[in-house]
LOSEKOL-171068 format. One line per field, with one value per residue (C-alpha): residue number from 1; residue in one letter; chain; z, x, y. Coordinates in steps of 0.25 Angstrom, whole numbers, plus 5000, padded with zeros to 4 digits. Each point is the difference from the previous one (the first is absolute). Layout:
<recs>
seq	NUM,...
type	a,...
mol	A,...
z	Z,...
x	X,...
y	Y,...
</recs>
This chain:
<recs>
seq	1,2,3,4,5,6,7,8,9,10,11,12,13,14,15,16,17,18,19,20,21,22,23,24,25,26,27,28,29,30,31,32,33,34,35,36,37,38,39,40,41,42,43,44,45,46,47,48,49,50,51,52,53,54,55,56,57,58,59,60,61,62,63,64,65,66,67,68,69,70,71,72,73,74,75,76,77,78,79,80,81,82,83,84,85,86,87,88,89,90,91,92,93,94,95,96,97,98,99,100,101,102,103,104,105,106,107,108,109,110,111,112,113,114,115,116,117,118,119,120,121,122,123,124,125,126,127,128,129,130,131,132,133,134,135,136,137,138,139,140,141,142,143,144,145,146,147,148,149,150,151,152,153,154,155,156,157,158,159,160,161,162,163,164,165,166,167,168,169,170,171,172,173,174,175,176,177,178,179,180,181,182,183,184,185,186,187,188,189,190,191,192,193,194,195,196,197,198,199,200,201,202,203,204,205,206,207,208,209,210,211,212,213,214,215,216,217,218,219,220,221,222,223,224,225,226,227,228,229,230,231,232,233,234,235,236,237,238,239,240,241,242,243,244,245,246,247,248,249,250,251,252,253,254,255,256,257,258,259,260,261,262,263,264,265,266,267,268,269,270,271,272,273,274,275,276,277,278,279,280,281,282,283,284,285,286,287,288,289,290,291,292,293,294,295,296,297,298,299,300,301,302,303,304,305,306,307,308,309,310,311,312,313,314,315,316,317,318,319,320,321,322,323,324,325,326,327,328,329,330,331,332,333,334,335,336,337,338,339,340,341,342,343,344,345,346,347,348,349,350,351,352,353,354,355,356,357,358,359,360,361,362,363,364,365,366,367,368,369,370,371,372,373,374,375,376,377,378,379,380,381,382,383,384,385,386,387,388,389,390,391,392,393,394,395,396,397,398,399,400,401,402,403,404,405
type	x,x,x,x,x,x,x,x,x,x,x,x,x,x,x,x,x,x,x,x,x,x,x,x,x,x,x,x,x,x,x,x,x,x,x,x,x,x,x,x,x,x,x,x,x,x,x,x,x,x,x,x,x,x,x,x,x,x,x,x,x,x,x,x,x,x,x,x,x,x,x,x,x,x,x,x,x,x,x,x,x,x,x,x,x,x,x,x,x,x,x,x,x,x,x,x,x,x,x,x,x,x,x,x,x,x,x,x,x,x,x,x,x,x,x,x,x,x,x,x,x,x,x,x,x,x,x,x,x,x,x,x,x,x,x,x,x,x,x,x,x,x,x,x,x,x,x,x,x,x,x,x,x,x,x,x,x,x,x,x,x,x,x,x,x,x,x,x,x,x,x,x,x,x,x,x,x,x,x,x,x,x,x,x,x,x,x,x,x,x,x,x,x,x,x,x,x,x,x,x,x,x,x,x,x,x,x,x,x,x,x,x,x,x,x,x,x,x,x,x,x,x,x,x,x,x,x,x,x,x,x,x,x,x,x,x,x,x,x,x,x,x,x,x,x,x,x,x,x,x,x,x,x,x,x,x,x,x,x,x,x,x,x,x,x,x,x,x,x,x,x,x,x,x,x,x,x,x,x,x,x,x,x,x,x,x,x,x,x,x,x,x,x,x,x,x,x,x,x,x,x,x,x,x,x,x,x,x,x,x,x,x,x,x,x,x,x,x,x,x,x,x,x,x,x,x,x,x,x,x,x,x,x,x,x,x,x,x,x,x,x,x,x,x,x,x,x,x,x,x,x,x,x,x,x,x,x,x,x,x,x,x,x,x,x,x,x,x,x,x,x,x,x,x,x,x,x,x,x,x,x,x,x,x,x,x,x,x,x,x,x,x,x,x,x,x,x,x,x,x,x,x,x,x,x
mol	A,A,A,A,A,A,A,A,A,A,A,A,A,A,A,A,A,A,A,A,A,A,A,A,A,A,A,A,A,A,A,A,A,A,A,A,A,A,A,A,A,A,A,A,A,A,A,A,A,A,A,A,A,A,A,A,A,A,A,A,A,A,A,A,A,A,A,A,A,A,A,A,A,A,A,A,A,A,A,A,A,A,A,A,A,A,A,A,A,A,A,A,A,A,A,A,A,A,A,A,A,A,A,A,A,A,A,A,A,A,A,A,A,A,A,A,A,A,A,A,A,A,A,A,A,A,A,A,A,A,A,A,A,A,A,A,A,A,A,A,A,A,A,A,A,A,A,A,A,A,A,A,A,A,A,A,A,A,A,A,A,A,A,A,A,A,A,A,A,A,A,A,A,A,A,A,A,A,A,A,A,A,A,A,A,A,A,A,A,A,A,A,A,A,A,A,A,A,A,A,A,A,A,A,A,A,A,A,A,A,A,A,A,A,A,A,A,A,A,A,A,A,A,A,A,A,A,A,A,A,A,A,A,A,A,A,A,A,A,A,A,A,A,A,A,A,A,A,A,A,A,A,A,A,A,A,A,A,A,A,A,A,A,A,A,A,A,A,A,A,A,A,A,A,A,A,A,A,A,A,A,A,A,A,A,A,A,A,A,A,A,A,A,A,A,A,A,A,A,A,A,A,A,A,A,A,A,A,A,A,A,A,A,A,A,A,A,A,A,A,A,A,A,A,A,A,A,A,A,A,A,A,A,A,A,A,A,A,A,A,A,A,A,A,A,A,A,A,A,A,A,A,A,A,A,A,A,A,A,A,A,A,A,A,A,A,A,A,A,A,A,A,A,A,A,A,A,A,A,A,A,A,A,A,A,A,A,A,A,A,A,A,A,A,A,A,A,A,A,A,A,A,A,A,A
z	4915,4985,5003,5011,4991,4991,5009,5006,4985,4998,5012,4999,4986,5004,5009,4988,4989,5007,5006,4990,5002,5004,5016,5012,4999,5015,5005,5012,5011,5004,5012,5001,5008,4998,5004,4994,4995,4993,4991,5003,4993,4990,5007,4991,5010,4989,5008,5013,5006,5012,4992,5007,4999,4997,5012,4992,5009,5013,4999,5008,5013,5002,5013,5007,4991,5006,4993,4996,5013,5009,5004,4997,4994,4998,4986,4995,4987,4990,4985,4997,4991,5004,4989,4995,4985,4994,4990,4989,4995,4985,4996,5008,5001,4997,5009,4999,5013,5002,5015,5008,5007,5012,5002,5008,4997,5012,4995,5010,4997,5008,5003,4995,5011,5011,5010,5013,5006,5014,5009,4999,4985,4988,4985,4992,4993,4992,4995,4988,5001,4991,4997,4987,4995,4987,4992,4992,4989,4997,4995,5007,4995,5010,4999,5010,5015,4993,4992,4994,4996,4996,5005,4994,5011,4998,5013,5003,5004,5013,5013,5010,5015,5009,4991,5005,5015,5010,5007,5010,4989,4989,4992,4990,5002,5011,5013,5011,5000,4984,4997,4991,4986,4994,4987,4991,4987,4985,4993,5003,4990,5004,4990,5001,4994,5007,4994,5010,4997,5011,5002,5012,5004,5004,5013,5008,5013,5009,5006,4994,4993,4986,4998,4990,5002,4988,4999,4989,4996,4997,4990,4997,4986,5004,5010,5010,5007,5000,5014,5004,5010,5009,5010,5010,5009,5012,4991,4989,4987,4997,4988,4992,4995,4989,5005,4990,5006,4992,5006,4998,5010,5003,5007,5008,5000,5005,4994,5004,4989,5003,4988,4999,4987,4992,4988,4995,4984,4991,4993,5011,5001,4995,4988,4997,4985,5001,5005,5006,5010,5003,5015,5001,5008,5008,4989,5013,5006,5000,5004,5013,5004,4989,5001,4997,5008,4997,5005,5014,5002,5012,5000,5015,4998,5005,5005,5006,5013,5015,5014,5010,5005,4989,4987,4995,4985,5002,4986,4994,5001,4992,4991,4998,5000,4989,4992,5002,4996,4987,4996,5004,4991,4989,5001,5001,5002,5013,5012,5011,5014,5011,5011,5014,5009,5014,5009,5010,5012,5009,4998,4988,4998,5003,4989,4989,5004,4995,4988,4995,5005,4993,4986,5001,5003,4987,4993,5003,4995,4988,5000,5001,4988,4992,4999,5002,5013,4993,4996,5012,5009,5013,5011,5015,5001,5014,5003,4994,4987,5006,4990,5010,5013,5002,4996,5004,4993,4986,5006,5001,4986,4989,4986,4990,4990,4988,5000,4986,4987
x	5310,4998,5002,4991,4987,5005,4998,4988,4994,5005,4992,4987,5000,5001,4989,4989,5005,4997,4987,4992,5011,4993,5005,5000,5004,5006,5010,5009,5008,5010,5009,5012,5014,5013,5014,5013,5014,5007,5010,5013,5006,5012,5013,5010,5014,5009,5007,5001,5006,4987,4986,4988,4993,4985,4992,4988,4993,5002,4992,4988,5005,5009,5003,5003,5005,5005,4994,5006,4995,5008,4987,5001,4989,4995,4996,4992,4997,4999,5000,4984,4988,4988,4989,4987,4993,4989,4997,4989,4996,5001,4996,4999,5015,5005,4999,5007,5008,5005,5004,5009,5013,5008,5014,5011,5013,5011,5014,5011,5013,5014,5011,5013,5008,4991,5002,5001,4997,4998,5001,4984,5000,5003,4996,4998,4988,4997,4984,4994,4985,4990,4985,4993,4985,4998,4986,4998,4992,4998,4992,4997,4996,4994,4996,4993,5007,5014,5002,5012,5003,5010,4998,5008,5004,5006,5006,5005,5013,5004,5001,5011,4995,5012,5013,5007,4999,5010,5000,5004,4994,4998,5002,5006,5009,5012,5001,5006,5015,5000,4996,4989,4996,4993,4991,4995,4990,5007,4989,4985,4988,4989,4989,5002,4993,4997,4993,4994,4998,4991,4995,4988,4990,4986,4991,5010,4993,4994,4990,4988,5010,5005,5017,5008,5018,5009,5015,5005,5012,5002,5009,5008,5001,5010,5009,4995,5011,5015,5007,5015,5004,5014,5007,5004,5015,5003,4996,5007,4993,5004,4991,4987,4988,4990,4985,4990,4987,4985,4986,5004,4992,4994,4986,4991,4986,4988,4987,4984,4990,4989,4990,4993,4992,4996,4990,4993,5002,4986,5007,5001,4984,4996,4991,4990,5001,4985,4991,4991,5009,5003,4997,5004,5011,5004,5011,5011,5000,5008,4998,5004,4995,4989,4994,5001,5005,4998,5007,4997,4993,5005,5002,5000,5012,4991,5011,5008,4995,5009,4998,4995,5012,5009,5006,5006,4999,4995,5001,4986,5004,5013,4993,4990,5011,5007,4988,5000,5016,4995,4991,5008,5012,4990,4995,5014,4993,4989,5001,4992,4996,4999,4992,5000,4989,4998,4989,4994,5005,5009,5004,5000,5012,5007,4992,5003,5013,4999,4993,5012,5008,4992,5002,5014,5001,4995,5007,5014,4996,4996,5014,5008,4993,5004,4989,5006,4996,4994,4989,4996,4993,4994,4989,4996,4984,5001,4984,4993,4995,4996,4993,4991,4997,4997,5012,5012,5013,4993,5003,5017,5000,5009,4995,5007,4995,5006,5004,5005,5002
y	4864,4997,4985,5001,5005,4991,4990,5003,5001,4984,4997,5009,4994,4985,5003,5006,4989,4988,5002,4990,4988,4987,5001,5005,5014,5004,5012,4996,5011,4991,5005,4992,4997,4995,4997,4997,4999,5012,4995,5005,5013,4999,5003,5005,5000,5002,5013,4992,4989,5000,4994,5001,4985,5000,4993,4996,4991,5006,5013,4998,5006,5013,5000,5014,5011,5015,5011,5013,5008,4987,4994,4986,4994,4985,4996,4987,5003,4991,4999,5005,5004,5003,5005,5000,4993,5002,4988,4998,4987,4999,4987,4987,4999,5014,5013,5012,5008,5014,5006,5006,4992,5006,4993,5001,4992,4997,4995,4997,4999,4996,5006,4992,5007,5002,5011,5000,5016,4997,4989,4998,5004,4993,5003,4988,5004,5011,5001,5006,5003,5007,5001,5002,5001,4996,4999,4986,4996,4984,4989,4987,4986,4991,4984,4993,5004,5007,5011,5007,5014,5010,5015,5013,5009,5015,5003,5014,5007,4989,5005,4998,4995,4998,5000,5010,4994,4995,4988,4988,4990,5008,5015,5010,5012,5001,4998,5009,4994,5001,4986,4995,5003,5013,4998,5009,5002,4998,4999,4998,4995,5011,4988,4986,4988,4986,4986,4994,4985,4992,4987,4996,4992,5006,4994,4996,5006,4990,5009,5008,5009,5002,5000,4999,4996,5001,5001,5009,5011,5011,5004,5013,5004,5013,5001,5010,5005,4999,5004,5001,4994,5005,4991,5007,4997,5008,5013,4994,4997,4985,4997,5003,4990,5003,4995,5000,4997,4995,4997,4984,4993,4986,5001,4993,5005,4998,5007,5002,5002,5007,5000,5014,4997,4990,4997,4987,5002,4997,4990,4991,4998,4987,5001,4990,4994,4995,5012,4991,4996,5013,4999,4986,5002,5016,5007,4999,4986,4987,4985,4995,4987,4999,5011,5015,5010,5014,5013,5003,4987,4993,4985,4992,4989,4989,4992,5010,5002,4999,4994,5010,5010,4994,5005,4987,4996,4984,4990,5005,5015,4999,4991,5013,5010,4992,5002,5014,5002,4991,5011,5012,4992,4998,5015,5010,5011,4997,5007,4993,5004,4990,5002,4992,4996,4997,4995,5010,4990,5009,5013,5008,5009,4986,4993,5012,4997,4986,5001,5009,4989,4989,5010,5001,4987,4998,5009,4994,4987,5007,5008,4988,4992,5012,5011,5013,5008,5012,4992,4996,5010,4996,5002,4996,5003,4990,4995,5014,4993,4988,4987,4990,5004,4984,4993,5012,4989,5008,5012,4997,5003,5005,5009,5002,5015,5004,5013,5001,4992
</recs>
């Protein structure tokens, strides 16, 4: 409990000393997913002539299990996490994380004497599952689309999921005929520690959606727990192996950030040198084709416009667009909002349709020059913000708005 306040204290207090940093200040809740690969435990079958072998890439499906109670019982579990982040921006390339990890970690390993107890069941397999939560405090540094950071997890006493179970593909314990293996708890860590290093890209969603993939491990700095385990022969005990399980763990995992707060920091205002030029230019804004664009304002892509019915990118519309990734390139930290239009020909629903179509149409084009997707947001207004009720081609048109700088 001590580490916990502890770090909470680290993150409240990284909130409070960075407010007057020249940056965006933001807080994100991200939820986020993962699958993976335990790393086999350490077999020591010194007191046997039976080893189990590791199965370290074929965990993803359990088959069908028989419980204690004799009902059988189909288990597709997989090597898993699941957890939630909250993460606050530091500086323009730092940010700091604490959250809360659930885990669950499946090792199969094979019998080297398989046993055959019936004449529809065989024991080849014996499973090892367990679930922890841990609570994980980290920093983060992030360029561009990629970032990479290492998280501190203290996980809890482990606990175990199917073990002690018998079955047709997998288990632990004996059969009926007095054949299979029984395990049993040596020594169990109730505390254990984990570094966490990870390594993702940002935006790689397609659609009007932020995500995040990353690949990391999680490494053990304890053993957790250390099992025996008994070949059983006919009754018979024919030889013993030490397993000492960790939390080690390859991931895969996918994340959401959803931003719940965020700051424009003072320092960021542009401050005139010559107080005469004072209201020159608006204190938020940038140049985009010659002139200035502030904040908010929305700027018609002249040369972005589409044939009636149709969300196709011609020449002159790339030719636009790529002037738009040159400023987004420029300016790291612009978030833009683009905004499709239709004509009022036909009918409406089916025209707002189309201008979000027209949107995304864009905003892939964008994706795949470079811009990360998270700073592109988009919109379908259809014909309701019409331009020229005499020439209706103005009215197929594209904005662009800066939402942020």
């Amino acid at each position: 409990m001590k580490l916990l306040i502890t770090l909470f204290l680290v993150f409240i207090s990284s909130l409070v000393f960075c407010q007057n940093s020249t940056f965006r200040s933001k807080l994100n809740l991200s939820p986020h997913i993962g699958i993976g690969w335990a790393l086999p435990p350490f077999i020591d079958g010194r007191n046997s002539d039976l080893v189990l072998k590791s199965v370290p890439l074929k965990n993803f499906v359990i088959a069908e299990i028989i419980k204690s109670s004799g009902t059988p019982k189909k288990i597709f579990k997989i090597t898993n996490t699941i957890g939630l982040d909250a993460n606050y921006t530091l500086s323009s390339k730092w940010s700091t994380n604490i959250g809360v990890n659930r885990a669950m970690q499946v090792n199969l390993l094979n019998d080297p004497n398989p046993i055959k107890v019936s004449t529809t069941t065989i024991y080849r397999t014996w499973v090892f599952a367990y679930k922890y939560t841990s609570f994980t405090f980290g920093l983060r540094y992030h360029q561009h689309d990629t970032f990479f950071q290492c998280n501190f997890h203290y996980a809890g006493n482990a606990k175990r999921v199917i073990e002690s179970d018998n079955g047709s593909a997998g288990g632990g314990g004996v059969s009926s005929n007095g054949n299979g293996i029984v395990t049993s708890i040596m020594n169990r860590n109730g505390n254990t520690f984990l570094i966490s290093p990870e390594y993702g890209v940002a935006g790689i969603s397609s659609f009007d959606l932020p995500m995040e993939l990353s690949v990391g491990l999680h490494i053990p700095t304890t053993i957790f727990s250390k099992q025996n385990a008994t070949f059983i022969r006919n009754n018979i005990n024919v030889g013993e192996n030490t397993l000492s399980f960790t939390q080690a763990a390859l991931w895969l995992r996918a994340r959401i950030p959803i931003t719940v707060w965020t700051k424009q920091s003072n320092n960021n205002k542009v401050i005139p040198l010559n107080p005469s030029m004072a209201n020159t230019f608006p204190e938020q804004s940038v140049e985009y084709e010659g002139k200035r664009v502030a904040l908010g304002e929305k700027v018609i892509l002249t040369n972005l416009q589409f044939e009636q019915t149709k969300a196709i990118l011609n020449i002159a519309a790339m030719a636009e667009l790529d002037e738009l990734k040159e400023l987004m390139s420029d300016s790291p930290t612009i978030v833009i909002e683009i905004i499709g239009h239709t004509s009022d020909e036909g009918d409406r629903n089916s025209n707002i349709e189309l201008s979000l179509k027209r949107a995304k149409e864009c905003k892939e084009y964008l994706i795949k020059k470079g811009i990360n997707a998270n700073r592109i947001k988009i919109k379908g207004m259809g014909p309701d913000a019409p331009i020229s009720t005499t020439d209706k081609s103005q009215n197929r048109r594209v904005e662009m708005k800066i939402i942020k700088l």
